[in-house]
C-alpha positions in Angstrom: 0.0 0.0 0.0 1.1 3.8 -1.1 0.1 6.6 1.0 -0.5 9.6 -1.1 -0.8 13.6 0.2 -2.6 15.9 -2.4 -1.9 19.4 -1.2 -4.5 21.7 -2.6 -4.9 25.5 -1.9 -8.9 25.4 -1.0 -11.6 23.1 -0.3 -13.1 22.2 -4.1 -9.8 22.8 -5.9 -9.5 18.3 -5.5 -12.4 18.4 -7.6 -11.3 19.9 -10.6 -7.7 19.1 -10.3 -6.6 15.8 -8.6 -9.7 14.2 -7.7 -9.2 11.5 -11.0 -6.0 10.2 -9.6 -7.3 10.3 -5.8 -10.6 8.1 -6.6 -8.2 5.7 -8.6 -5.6 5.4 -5.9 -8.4 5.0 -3.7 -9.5 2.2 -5.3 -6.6 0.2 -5.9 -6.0 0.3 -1.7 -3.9 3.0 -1.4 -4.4 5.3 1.3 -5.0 9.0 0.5 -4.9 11.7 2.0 -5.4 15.6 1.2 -4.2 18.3 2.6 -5.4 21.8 2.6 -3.8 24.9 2.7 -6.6 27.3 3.5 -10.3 26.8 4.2 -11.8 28.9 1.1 -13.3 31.5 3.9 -13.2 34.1 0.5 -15.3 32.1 -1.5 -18.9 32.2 -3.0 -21.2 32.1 0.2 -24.4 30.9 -0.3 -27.9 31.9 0.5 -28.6 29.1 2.7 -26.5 29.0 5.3 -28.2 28.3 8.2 -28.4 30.5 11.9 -24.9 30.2 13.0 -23.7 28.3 10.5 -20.6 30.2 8.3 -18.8 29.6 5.2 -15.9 27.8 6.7 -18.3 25.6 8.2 -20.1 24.6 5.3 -17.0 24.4 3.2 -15.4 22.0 5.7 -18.4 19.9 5.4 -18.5 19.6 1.8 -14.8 18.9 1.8 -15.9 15.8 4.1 -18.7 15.0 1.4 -16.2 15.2 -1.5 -14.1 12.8 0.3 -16.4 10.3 0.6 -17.3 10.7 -2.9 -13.4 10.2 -3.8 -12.5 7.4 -1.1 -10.1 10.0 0.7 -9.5 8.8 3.9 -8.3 11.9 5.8 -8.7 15.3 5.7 -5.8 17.5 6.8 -6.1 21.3 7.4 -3.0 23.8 7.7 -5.4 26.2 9.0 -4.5 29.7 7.1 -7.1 32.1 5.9 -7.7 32.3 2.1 -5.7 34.8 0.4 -8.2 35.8 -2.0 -7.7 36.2 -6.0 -4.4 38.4 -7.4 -5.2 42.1 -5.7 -7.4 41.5 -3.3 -7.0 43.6 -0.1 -7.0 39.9 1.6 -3.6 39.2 0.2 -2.3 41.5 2.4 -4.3 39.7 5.5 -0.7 38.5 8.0 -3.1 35.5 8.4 -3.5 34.1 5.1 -1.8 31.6 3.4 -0.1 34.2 0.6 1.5 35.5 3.6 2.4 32.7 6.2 6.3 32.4 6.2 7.3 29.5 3.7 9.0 27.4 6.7 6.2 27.7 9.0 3.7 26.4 6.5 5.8 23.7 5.2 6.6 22.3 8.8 2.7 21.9 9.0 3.0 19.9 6.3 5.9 18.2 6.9 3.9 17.5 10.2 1.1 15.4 8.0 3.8 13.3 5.5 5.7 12.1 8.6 2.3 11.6 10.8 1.5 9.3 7.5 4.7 8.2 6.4 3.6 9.5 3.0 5.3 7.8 0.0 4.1 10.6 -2.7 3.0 14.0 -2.1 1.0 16.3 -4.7 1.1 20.1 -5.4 0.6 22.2 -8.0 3.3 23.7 -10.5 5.5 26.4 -10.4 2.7 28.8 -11.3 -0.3 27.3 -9.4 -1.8 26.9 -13.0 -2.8 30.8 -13.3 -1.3 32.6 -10.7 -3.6 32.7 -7.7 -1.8 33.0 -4.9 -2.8 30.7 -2.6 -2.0 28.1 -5.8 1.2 29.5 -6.0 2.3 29.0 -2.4 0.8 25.3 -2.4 4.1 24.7 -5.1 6.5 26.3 -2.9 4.8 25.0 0.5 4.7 21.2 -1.1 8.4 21.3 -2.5 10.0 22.8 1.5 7.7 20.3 3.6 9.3 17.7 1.0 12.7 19.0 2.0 11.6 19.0 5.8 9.9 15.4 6.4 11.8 12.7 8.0 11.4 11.0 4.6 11.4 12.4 2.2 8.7 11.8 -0.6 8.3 11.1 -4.2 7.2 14.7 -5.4 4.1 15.3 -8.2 3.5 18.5 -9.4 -0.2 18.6 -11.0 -0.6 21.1 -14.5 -3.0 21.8 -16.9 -2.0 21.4 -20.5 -1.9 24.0 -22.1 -1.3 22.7 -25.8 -4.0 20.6 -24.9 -6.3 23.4 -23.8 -5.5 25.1 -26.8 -6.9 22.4 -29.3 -9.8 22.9 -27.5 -10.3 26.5 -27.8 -9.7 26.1 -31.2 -12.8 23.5 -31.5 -14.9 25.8 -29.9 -14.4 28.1 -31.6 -14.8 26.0 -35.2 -18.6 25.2 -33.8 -19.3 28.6 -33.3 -18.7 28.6 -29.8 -16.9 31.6 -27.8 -13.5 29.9 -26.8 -10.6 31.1 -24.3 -7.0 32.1 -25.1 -4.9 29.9 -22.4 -1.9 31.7 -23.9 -2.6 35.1 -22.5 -1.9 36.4 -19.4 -4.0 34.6 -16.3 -3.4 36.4 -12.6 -0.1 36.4 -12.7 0.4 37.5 -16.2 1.5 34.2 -17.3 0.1 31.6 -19.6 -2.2 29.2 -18.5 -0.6 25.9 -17.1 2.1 23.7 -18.7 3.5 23.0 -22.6 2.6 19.5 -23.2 7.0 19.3 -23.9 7.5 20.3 -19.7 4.8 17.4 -18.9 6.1 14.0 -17.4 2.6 12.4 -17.0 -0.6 12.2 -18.6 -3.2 9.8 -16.3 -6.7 8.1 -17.7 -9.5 8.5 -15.0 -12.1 8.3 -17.6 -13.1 5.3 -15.4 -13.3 7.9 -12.6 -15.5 10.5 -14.0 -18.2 9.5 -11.7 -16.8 10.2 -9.1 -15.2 13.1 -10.3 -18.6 14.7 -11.0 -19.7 13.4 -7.1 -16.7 15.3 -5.8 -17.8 18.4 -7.4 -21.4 18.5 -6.5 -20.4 18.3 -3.0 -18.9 21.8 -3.4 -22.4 23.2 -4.1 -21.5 26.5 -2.5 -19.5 27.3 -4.8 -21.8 28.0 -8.0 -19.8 29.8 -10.4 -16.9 27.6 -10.9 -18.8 23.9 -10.2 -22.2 25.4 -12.1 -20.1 25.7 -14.8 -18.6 22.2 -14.8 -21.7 20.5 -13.8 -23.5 22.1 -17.1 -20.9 20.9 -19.5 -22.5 18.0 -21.8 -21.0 14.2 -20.5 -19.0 14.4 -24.1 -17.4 17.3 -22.8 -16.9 16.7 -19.3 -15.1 13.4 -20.4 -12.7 15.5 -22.3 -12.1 17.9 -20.1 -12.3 15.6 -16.8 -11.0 12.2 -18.0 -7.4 13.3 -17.5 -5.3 14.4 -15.5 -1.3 15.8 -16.3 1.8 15.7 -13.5 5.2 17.0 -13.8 7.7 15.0 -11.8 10.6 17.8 -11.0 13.8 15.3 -11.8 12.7 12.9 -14.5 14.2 13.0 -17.8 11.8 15.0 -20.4 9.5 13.2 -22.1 5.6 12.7 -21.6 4.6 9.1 -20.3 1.1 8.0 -20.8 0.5 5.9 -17.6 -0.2 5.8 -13.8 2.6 6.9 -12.0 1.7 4.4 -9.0 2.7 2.1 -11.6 6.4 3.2 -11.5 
């Protein structure tokens, strides 16, 4: 049995990003585990909250429902507030993730890889995908607590490709649909994810995409960004959600098609 950490920035970003991989390890007997940096207190709040009940509340209990969803079988917090998106007063919060010195943050993670022994640990790339703050900190956070735990683990970096998001685009544009440029600037005014040339691993979950979709829905609160996924046709969905792309800082260039739990 592998134990796996995916380090994610906020409650929902699994989802969209890891979740594939997680339900897969999950159901080969592996145990995983994900980690979060923040608890998405600057996100979409809904209108039914109920007396008492706050946003950090309900987003803790959805991450617990996407779990199940997934097969995750803890739930680790590092307990910073969310930074908000690039410029956001809340960037400047001394609370918030953006702003929690690097050692300090990656000790509390190097506190959950040694609590677990963790063979492989998951963050994000260099960029965070497109420059949110929070995502970016979850790359340098992951790579220090690597540095930091007693053993030291195999390190994944999930991407988005961006030659792939680009054929897309293009499609959408050839049916008459508006498309997006995933060459122009995102928040940090770079490109949009990876070059397929800077990927090491490209990972089939098609068989996953049910619980993919599960792990979504049980982030209900936030409408705008799961609304928008749950609303995309199964064809499309499948395309978009059926896999998943790592970088794997040290191994020779090259894009592998396969499970990385396989080597």
């Amino acid at each position: 049995m592998t134990t796996i950490v995916f380090f994610h920035a906020h409650p929902d970003d699994e989802s969209s990003q890891t979740s594939g991989a997680m339900a897969r390890a999950a159901k080969e007997g592996h145990r995983v585990v994900v980690a979060y940096g923040t608890h998405g207190d600057h996100g979409e709040v809904p209108d039914d909250l109920a007396p008492g009940e706050t946003l950090v509340d309900r987003r803790r209990a959805e991450a617990e429902a996407s779990a199940r969803a997934i097969g995750t079988q803890r739930i680790a917090w590092l307990g910073y507030a969310d930074s908000g998106m690039t410029g956001w007063d809340q960037n400047n919060d001394p609370g918030c993730f953006h702003q929690a010195p690097l050692d300090e943050a990656a000790q509390r993670l190097a506190a959950v890889l040694d609590e677990e022994d963790a063979d492989i640990l998951t963050c994000y790339d260099w960029h965070g995908g497109y420059g949110h703050p929070d995502h970016v900190k979850v790359h340098q956070v992951g790579h220090r607590a690597a540095e930091l735990a007693a053993r030291r683990p195999r390190l994944l970096e999930s991407t988005m490709n961006r030659d792939r998001m680009r054929m897309w685009s293009e499609a959408m544009k050839a049916d008459g649909e508006e498309g997006f440029d995933p060459d122009g600037p995102m928040d940090d005014g770079n490109p949009m994810g990876t070059p397929e040339a800077e990927i090491h691993w490209e990972v089939d979950v098609s068989d996953f995409l049910d619980q993919r979709r599960a792990a979504m829905q049980a982030h209900a609160s936030q409408v705008t960004d799961i609304g928008m996924f749950m609303a995309m046709p199964p064809e499309v969905f499948a395309a978009a959600f059926g896999t998943e792309f790592y970088i794997e800082p040290g191994r020779p260039a090259g894009l592998t098609k396969g499970w990385w739990l396989d080597s």
